[in-house]
Structure formats: C-alpha cells, structure tokens
ZADO-1210 file (C-alpha; in nm, 4 decimals, padded with zeros to 6 digits):
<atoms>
<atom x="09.4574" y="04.8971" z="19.2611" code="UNK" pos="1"/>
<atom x="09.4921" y="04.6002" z="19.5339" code="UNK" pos="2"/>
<atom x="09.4314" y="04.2895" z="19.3498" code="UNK" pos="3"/>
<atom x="09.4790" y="04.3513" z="19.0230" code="UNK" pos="4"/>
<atom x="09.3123" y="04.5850" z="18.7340" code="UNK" pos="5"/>
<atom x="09.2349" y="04.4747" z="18.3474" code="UNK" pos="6"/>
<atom x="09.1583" y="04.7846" z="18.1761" code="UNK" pos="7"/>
<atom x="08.9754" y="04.8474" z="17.8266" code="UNK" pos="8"/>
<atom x="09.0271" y="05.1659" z="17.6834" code="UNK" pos="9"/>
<atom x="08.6836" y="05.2725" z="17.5848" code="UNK" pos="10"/>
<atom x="08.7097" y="05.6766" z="17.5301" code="UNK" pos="11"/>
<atom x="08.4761" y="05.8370" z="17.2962" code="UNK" pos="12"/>
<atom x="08.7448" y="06.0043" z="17.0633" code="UNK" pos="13"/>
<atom x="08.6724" y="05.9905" z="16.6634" code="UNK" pos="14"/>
<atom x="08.6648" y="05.6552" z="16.5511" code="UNK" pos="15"/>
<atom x="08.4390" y="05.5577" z="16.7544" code="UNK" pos="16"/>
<atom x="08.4366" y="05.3356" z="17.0870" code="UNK" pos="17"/>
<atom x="08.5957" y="04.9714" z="17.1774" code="UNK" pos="18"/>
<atom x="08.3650" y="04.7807" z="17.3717" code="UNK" pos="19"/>
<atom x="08.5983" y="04.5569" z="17.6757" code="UNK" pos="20"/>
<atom x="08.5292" y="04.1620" z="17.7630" code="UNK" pos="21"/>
<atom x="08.1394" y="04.0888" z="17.8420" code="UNK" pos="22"/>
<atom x="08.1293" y="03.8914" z="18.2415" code="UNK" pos="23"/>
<atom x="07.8262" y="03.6889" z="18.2369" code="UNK" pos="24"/>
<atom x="07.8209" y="03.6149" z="18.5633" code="UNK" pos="25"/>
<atom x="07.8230" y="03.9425" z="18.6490" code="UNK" pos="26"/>
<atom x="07.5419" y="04.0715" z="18.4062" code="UNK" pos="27"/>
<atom x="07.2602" y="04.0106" z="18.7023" code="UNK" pos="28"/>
<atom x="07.4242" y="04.2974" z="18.9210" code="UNK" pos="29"/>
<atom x="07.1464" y="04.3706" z="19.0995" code="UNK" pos="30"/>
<atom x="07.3095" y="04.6678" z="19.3917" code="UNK" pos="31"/>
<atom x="07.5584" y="04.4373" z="19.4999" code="UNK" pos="32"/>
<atom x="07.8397" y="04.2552" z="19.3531" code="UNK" pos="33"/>
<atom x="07.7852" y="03.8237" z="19.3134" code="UNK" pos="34"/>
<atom x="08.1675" y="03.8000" z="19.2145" code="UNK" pos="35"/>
<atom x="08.4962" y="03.9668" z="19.3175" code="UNK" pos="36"/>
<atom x="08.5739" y="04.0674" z="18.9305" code="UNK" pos="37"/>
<atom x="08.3620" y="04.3213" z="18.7524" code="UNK" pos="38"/>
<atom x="08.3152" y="04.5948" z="18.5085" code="UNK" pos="39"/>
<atom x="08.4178" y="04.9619" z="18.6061" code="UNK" pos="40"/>
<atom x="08.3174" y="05.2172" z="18.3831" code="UNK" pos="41"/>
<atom x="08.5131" y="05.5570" z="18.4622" code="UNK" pos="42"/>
<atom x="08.3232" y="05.8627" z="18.2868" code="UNK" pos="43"/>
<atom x="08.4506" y="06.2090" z="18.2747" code="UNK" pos="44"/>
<atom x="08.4580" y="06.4803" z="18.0313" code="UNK" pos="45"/>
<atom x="08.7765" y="06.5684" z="18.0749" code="UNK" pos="46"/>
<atom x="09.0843" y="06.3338" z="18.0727" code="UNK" pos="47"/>
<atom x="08.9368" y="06.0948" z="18.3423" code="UNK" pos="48"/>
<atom x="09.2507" y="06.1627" z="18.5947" code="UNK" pos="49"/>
<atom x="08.9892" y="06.2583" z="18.8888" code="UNK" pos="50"/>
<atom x="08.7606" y="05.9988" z="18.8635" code="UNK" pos="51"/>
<atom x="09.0369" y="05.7311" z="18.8177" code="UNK" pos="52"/>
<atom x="09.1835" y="05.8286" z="19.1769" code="UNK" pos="53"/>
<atom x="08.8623" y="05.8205" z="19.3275" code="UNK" pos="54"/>
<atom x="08.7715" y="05.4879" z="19.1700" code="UNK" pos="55"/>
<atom x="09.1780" y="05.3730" z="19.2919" code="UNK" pos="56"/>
<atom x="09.1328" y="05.5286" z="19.6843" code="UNK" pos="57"/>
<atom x="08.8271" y="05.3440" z="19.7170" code="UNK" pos="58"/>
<atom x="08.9377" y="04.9911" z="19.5272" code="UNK" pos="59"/>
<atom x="09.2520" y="04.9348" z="19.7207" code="UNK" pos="60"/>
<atom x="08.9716" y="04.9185" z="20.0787" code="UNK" pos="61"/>
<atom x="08.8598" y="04.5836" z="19.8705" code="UNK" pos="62"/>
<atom x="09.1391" y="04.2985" z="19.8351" code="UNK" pos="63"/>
<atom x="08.9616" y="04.0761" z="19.6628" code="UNK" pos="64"/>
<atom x="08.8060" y="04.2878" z="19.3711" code="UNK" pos="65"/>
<atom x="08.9522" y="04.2731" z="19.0706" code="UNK" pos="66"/>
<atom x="08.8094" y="04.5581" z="18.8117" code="UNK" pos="67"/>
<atom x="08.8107" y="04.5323" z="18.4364" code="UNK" pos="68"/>
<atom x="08.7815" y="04.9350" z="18.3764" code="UNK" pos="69"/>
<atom x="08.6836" y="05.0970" z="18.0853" code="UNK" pos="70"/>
<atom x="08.7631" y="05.4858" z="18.0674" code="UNK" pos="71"/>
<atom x="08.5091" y="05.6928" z="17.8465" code="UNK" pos="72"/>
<atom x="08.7183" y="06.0694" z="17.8186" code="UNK" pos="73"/>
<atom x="08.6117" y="06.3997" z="17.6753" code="UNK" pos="74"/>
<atom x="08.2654" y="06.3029" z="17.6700" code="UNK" pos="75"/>
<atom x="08.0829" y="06.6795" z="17.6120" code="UNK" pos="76"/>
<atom x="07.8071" y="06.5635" z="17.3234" code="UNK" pos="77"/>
<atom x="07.4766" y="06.3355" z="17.3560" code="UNK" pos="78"/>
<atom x="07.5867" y="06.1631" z="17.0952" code="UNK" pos="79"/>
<atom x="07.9423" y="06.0279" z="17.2684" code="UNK" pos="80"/>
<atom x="07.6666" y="06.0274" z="17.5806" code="UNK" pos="81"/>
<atom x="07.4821" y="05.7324" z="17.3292" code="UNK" pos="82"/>
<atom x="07.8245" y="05.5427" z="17.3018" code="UNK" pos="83"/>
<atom x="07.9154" y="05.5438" z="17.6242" code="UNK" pos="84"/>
<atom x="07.5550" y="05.3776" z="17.7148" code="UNK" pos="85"/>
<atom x="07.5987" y="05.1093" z="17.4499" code="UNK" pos="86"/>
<atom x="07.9191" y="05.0358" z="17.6007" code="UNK" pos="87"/>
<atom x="07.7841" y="05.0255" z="17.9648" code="UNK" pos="88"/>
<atom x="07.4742" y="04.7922" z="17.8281" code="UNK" pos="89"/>
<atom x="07.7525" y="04.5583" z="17.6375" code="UNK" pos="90"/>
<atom x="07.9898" y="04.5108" z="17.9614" code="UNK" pos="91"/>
<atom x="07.7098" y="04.5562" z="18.2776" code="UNK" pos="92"/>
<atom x="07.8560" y="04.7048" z="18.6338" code="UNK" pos="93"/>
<atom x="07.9073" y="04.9870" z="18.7943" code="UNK" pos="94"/>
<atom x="07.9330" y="05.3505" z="18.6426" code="UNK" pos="95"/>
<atom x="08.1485" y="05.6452" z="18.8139" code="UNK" pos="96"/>
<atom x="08.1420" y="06.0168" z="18.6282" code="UNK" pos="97"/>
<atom x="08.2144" y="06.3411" z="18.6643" code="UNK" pos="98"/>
<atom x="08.0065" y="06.5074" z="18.4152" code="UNK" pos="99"/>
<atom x="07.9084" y="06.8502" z="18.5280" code="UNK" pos="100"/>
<atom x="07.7250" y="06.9368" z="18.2078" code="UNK" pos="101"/>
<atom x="07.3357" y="06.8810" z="18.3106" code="UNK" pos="102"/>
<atom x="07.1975" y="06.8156" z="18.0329" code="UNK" pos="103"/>
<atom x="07.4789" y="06.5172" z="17.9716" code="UNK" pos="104"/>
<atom x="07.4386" y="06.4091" z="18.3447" code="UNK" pos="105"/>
<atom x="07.0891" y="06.3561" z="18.2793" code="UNK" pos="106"/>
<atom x="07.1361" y="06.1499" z="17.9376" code="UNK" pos="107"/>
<atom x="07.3647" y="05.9170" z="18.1250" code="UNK" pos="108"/>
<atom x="07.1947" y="05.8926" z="18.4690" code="UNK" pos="109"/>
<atom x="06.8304" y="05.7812" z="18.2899" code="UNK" pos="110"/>
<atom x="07.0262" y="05.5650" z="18.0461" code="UNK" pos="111"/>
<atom x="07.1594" y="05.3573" z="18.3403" code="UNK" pos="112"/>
<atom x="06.8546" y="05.3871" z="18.5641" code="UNK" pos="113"/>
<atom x="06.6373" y="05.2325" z="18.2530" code="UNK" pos="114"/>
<atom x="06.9130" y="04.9379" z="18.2269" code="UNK" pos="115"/>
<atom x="06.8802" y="04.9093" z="18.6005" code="UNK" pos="116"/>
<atom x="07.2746" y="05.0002" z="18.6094" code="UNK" pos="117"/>
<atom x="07.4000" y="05.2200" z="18.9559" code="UNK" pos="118"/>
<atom x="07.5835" y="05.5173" z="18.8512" code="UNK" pos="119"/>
<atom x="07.7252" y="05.7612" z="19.0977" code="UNK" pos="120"/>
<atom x="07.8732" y="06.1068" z="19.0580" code="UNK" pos="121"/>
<atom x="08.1851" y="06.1312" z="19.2481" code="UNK" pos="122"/>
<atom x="08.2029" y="06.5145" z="19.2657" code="UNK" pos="123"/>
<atom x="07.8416" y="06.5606" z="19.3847" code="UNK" pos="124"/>
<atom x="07.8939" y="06.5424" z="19.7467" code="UNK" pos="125"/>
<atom x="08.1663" y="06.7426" z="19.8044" code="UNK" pos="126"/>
<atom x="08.0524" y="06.9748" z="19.5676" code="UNK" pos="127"/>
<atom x="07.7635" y="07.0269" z="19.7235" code="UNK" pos="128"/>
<atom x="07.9337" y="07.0696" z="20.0446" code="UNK" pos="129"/>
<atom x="08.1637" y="07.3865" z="19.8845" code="UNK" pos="130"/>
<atom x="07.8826" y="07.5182" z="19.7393" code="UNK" pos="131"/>
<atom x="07.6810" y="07.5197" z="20.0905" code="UNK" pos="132"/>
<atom x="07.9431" y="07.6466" z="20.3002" code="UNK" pos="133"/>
<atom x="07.9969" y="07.9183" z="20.0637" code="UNK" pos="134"/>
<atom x="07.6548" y="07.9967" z="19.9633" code="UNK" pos="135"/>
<atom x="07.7409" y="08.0112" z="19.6045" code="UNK" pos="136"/>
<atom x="07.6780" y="07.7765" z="19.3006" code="UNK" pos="137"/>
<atom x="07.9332" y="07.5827" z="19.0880" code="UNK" pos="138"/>
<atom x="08.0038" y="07.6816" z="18.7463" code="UNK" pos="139"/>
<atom x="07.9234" y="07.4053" z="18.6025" code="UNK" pos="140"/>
<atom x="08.2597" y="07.4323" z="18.3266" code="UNK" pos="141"/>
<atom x="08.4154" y="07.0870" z="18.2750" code="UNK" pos="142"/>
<atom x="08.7937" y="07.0509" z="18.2728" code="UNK" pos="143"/>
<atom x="08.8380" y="07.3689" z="18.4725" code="UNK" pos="144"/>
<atom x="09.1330" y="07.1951" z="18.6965" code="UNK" pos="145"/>
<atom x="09.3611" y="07.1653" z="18.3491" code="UNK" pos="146"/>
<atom x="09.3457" y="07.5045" z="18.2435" code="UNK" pos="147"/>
<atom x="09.6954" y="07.6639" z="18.1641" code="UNK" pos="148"/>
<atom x="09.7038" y="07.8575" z="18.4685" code="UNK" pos="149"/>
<atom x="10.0476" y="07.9831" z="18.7094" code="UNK" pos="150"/>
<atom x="09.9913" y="07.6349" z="18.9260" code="UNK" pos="151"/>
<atom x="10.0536" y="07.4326" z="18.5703" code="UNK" pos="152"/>
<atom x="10.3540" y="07.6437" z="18.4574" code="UNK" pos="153"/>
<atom x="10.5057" y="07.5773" z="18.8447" code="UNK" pos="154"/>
<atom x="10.4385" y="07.2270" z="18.7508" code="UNK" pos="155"/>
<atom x="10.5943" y="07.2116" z="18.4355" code="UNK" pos="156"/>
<atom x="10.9041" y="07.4250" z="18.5679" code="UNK" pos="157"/>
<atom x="10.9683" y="07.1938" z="18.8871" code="UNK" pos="158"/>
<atom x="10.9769" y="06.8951" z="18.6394" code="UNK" pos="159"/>
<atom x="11.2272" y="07.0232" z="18.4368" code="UNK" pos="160"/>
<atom x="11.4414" y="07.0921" z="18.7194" code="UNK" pos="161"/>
<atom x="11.3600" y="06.7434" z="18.8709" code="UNK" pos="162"/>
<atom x="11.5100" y="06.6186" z="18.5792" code="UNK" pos="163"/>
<atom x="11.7912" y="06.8179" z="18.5440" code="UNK" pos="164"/>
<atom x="11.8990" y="06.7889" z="18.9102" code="UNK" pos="165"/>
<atom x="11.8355" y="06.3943" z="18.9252" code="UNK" pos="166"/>
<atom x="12.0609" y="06.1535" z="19.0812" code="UNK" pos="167"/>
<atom x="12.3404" y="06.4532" z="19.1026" code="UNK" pos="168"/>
<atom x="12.3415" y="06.4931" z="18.7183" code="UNK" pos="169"/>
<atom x="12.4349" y="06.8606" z="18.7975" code="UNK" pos="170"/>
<atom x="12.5348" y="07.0698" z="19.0927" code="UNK" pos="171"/>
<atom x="12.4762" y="07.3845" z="18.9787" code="UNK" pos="172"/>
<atom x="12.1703" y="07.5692" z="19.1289" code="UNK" pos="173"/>
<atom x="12.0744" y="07.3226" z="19.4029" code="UNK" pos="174"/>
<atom x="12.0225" y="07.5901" z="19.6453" code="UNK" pos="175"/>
<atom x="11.7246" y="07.7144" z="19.3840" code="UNK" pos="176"/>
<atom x="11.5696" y="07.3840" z="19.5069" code="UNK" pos="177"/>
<atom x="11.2591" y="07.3866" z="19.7632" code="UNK" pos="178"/>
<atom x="11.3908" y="07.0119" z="19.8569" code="UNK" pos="179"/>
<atom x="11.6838" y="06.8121" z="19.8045" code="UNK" pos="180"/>
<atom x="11.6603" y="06.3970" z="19.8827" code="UNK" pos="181"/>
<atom x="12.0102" y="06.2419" z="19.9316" code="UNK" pos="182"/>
<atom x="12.0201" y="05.8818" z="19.9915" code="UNK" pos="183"/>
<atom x="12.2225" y="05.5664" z="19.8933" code="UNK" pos="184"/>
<atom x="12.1566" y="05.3984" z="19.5923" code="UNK" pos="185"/>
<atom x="11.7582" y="05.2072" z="19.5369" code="UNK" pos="186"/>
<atom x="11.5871" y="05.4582" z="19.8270" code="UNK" pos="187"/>
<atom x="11.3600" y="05.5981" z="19.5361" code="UNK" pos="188"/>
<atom x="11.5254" y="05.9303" z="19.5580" code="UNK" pos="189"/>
<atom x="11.4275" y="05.9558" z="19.1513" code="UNK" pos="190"/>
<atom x="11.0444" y="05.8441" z="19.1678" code="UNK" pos="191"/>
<atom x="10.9497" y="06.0817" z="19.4809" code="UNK" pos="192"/>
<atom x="11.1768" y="06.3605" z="19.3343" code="UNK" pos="193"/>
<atom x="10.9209" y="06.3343" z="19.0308" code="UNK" pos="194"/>
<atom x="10.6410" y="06.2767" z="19.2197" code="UNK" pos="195"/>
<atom x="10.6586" y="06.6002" z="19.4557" code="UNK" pos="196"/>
<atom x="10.7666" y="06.8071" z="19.0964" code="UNK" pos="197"/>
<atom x="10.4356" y="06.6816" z="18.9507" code="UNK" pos="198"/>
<atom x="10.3300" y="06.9097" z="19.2696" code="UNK" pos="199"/>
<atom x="10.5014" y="07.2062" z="19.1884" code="UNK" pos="200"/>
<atom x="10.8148" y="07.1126" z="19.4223" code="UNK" pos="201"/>
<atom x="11.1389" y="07.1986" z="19.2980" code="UNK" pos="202"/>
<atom x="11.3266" y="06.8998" z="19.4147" code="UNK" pos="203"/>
<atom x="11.6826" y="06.7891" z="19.3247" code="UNK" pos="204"/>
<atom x="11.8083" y="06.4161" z="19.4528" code="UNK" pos="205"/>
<atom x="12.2102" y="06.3551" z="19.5108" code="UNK" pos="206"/>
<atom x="12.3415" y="05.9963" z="19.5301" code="UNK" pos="207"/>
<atom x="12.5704" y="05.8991" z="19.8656" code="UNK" pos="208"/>
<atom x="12.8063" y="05.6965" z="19.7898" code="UNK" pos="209"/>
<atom x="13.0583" y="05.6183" z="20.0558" code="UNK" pos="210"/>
<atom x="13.4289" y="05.7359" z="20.0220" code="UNK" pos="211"/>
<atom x="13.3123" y="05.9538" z="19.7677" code="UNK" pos="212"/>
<atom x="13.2637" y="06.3423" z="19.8756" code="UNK" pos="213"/>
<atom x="12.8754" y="06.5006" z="19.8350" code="UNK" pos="214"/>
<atom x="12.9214" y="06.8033" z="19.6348" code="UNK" pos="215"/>
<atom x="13.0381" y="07.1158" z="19.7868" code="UNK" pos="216"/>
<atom x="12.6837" y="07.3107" z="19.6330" code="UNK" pos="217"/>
<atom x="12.5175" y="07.0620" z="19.8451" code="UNK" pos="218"/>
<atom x="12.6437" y="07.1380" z="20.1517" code="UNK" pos="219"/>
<atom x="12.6542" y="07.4962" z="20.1591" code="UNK" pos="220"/>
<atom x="12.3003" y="07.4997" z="20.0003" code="UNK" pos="221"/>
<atom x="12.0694" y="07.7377" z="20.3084" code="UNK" pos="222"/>
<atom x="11.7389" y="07.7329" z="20.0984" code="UNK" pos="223"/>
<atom x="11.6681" y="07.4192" z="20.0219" code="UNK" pos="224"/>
<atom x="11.5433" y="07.1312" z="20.2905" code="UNK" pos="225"/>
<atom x="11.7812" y="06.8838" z="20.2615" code="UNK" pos="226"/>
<atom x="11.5987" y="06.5359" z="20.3176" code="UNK" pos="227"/>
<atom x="11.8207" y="06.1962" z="20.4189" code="UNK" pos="228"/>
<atom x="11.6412" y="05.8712" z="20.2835" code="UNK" pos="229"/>
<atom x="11.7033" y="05.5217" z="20.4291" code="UNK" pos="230"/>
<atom x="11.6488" y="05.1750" z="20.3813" code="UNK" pos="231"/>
<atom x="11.6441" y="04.8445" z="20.5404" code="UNK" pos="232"/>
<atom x="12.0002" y="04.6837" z="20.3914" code="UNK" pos="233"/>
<atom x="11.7899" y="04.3764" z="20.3255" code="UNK" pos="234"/>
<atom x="11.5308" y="04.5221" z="20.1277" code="UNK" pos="235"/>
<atom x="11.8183" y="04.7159" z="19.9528" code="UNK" pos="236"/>
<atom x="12.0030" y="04.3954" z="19.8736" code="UNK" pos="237"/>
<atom x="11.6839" y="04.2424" z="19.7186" code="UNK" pos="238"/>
<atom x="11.6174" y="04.5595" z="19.5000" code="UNK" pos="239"/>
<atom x="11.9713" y="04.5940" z="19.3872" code="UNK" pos="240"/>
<atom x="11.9906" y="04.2219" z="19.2913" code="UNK" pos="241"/>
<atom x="11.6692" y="04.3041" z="19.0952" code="UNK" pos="242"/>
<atom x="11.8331" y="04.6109" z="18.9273" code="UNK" pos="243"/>
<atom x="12.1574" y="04.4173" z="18.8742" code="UNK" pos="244"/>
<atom x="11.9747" y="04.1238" z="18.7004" code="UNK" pos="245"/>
<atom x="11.7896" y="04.3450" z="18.4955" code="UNK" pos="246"/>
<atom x="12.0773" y="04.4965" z="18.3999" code="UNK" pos="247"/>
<atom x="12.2190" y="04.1618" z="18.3158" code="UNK" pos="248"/>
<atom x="12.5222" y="04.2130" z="18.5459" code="UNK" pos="249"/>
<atom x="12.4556" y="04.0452" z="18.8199" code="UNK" pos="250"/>
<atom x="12.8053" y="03.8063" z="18.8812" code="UNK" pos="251"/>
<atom x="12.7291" y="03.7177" z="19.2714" code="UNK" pos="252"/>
<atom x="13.0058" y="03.8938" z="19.3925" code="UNK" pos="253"/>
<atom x="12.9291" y="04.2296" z="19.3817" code="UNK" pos="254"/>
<atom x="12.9880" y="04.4775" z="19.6893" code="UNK" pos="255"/>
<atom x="12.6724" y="04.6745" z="19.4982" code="UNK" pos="256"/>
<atom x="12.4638" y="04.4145" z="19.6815" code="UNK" pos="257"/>
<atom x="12.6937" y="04.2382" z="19.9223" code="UNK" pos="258"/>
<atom x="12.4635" y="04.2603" z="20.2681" code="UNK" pos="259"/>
<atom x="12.7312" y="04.3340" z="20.5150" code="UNK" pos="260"/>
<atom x="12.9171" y="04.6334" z="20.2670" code="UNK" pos="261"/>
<atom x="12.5141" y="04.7807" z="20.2305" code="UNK" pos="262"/>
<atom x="12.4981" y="04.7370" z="20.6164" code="UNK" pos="263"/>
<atom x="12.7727" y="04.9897" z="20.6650" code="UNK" pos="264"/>
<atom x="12.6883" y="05.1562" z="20.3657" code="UNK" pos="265"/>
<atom x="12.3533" y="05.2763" z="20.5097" code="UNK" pos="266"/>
<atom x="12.4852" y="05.3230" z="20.8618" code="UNK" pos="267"/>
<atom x="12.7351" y="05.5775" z="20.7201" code="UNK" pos="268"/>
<atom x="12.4739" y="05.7793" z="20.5191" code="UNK" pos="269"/>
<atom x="12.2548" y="05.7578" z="20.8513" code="UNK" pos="270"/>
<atom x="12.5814" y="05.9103" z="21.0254" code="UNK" pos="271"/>
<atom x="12.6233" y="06.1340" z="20.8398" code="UNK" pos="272"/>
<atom x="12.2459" y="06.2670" z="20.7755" code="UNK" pos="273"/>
<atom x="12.2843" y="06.2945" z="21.2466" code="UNK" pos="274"/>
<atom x="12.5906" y="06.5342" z="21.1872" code="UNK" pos="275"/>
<atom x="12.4467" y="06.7466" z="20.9282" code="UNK" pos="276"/>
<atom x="12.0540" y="06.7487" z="21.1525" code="UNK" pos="277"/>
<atom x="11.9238" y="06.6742" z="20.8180" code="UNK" pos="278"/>
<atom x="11.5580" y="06.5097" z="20.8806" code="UNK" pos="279"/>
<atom x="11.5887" y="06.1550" z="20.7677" code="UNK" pos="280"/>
<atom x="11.2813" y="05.9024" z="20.6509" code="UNK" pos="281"/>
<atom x="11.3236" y="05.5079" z="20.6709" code="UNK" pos="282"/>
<atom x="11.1210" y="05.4445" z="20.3414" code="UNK" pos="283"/>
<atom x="11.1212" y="05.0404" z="20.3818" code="UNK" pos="284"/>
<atom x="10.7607" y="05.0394" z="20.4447" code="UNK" pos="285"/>
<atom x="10.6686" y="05.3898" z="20.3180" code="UNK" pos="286"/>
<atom x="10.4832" y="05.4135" z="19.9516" code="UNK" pos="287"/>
<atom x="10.6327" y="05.7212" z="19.7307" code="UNK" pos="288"/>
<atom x="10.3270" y="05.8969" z="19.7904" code="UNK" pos="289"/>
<atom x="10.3579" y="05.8027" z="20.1848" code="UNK" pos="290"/>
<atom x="10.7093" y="05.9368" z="20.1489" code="UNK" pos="291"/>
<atom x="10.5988" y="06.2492" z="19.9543" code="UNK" pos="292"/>
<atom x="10.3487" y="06.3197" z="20.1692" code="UNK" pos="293"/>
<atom x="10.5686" y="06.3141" z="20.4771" code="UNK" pos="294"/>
<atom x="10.8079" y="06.5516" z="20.3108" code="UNK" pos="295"/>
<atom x="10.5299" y="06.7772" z="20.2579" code="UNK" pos="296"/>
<atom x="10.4163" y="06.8156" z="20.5662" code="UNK" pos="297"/>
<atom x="10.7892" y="06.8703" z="20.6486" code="UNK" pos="298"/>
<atom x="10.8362" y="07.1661" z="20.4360" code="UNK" pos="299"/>
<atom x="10.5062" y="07.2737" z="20.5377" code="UNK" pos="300"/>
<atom x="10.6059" y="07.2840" z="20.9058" code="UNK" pos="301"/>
<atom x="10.9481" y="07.4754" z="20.7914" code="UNK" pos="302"/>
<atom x="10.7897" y="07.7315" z="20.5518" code="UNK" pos="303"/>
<atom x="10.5847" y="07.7721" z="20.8835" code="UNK" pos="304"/>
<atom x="10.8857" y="07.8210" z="21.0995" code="UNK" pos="305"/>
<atom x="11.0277" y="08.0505" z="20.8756" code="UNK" pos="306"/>
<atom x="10.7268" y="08.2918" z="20.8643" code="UNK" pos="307"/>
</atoms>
C-alpha cells in the first residue's frame, strides 16, 4: 500500500489473539481521520485475502496514510467475535469485514457501534447488487471462493508448469503453454509468468540472450501466444547493478550492465520480436499486474479471434 503498511497479526486461531501498538492520538476517531497513520482492522472468516485487496485498492488513492493493520482470520464463533472486539477497543480505527454469517455480523457491527467505532462490510454492496439483478438471495456460506473446485486444480496445474517452464529451464512442451513471455534478462518475465499461473494461465518465460539461438520448440510453438517484453536500457542497467550487487559480483566492468552493450541488447530482442509479429510490451512503467493484465486482454482478444 502507497506509503507504507505496519501490520500486526491479530487472527483468532487457538492461542488466543495478539493485540498491535495502541495510537493515542488516534483514539478520538470520531468519522474522520486527525492523523495520516492509523489502525486497520481487516475481518474475514475466511483467510482475509478479499478484504485485504479491497482495503490495498482503496489505500494506495491515499499517499499519505500509513496503516498499522491487524488481520482477524477464520473468525466463525461469538466467542473469536469477543476477541476480535477487545482487540478493536485496545487499538481504535477503522474496521473492514466480510462476515456473511448474520448472527456474527451482528455481534461485531453492535460491538463497534457501542464503542462508537465505523465498521463497513465490503461485500455488502455488490452483493446486494448480484442479488437484485438476479432476483435471488446469497447463500450466506463463508469461504465459498476457496473451495477445491476445477478453477483451483487449473490453478495449481498452471503453477507447476510456470515453474517448470521458467526462465527456459526446459523446452519440452512449450507449445502446451496458453502464453509464452520472452525477454532479455530483468523484464520480470519470472514474477508475471507466476502471477498470470496464480490465474490459471499456463505460461512458460524463455530468456534472449543475444548470439545465443531461442530454442527450436519455441519457434515452431502454433498454440501458445508468444509475448516479447522490453525495457528501458537504463532502468535495466540500474536493476542489473542491483541484482549484480546482491549477488556480490558486481566488478564495474561487466557487459551484464554495461549501458551501451544493454542498448543493443534490447534493440536486437525488439528486432527480432518485429520479424517474428510477436506482440511486444515496454514494461518500464508497467506494474506486473499492469503487465498481466495487458496480456490478458491480449489472449482474450486472440481466443476471440480464434472462435
């Protein structure tokens, strides 16, 4: 989240909960924030992963707030209901859930309202909005978008290709792939690869590397989208120095991150990408989910083409 996050891990597993660092300044909230730093607690009862990425979408619009979140999990009892409000009283701000349990909803919405504490249900509105257009009710089951179902298998299966197919580890079955990324070295080829397998996107990455020939699996691959991904050579200097110094080989003299050799370097891949008409994204300014996204829509429009 823009600006910074301090997180407490405040679940309601056995044990019991930890409470996170008390903000006296803030413990007057009264509807709107007096400071930029404050208390977030996330409540779900499930693992939490939807309300964190609400609470994330809607921090990063605010550059100066700086959350201290506490995530209360698996929360399905009144009792872990009664922990969770002790922990909210101990560290005052604002509350997000997604407890679809009415009974529980209840327990924690009064709780607050009697400690004069806003808490919002992120899933209510659009909820609400299915349930209207479709003139049905919602079940009302909690967890239902982690059950073991064909989507999580897909899932599970494009990861283990992802990681068998990363940064040209093997050649063999790349034309099993939905997407293959090639790009020079540092165009975060490996973190999108993952992140579109965590979609259910089988998606292989191969290294270019000039003077050294792409493999011959690649190139006759017809079911795949093949993918070339750029960067500016400065940017790729800076994060190859970075690797390189991590790495603790970084001598100064290396063509690796010599500007002028990462010039050529990426106008060759680019070259080569125009001959093949492989689509090619310039990720210099692009997040991996801005990237990801972009491919989507890509393989969308194909998958469309090809119908």
């Amino acid at each position: 989240m823009r600006g910074g996050v301090a997180r407490q891990k405040s679940g309601v597993a056995p044990g019991g909960d930890k409470k996170g660092e008390s903000s006296p300044a803030y413990s007057q909230i009264v509807g709107a924030f007096p400071v930029s730093r404050f208390h977030l607690h996330l409540v779900s009862d499930s693992t939490g992963d939807t309300v964190h990425a609400v609470a994330k979408a809607c921090l990063v619009q605010f550059e100066d707030a700086i959350p201290v979140e506490h995530s209360w999990t698996m929360v399905r009892s009144e009792a872990q209901i009664d922990r969770v409000l002790a922990g909210i009283e101990a560290n005052r701000g604002l509350v997000l859930y997604t407890l679809v349990d009415d009974e529980l909803r209840r327990g924690l919405t009064e709780g607050c309202r009697k400690s004069q504490i806003p808490a919002i249900s992120v899933l209510d509105p659009i909820i609400g909005a299915i349930a209207a257009y479709l003139g049905s009710q919602a079940r009302g089951l909690p967890g239902q978008q982690h059950l073991l179902d064909a989507e999580y298998f897909q899932r599970i299966d494009a990861m283990t290709y992802a990681l068998a197919h990363d940064d040209g580890q093997s050649a063999r079955g790349l034309d099993d792939a939905d997407i293959i990324l090639v790009g020079v070295s540092r165009t975060s080829k490996t973190p999108t690869c993952l992140y579109l397998a965590n979609r259910g996107v089988k998606t292989a990455n191969v290294p270019f590397v000039p003077g050294v020939a792409l493999p011959e699996e690649l190139l006759a691959a017809t079911r795949p989208m093949i993918v070339g991904l750029t960067n500016d050579p400065e940017r790729l200097v800076q994060l190859r120095r970075s690797r390189l110094s991590m790495l603790g080989s970084d001598d100064g003299n290396s063509d690796y991150a010599d500007l002028e050799r990462v010039r050529e370097e990426v106008v060759a891949a680019r070259r080569f990408f125009t001959d093949r008409q492989w689509p090619v994204i310039d990720i210099t300014r692009r997040s991996i989910e801005e990237t990801a996204a972009t491919i989507m829509q890509m393989l969308a429009r194909r998958r469309g083409e090809d119908a």
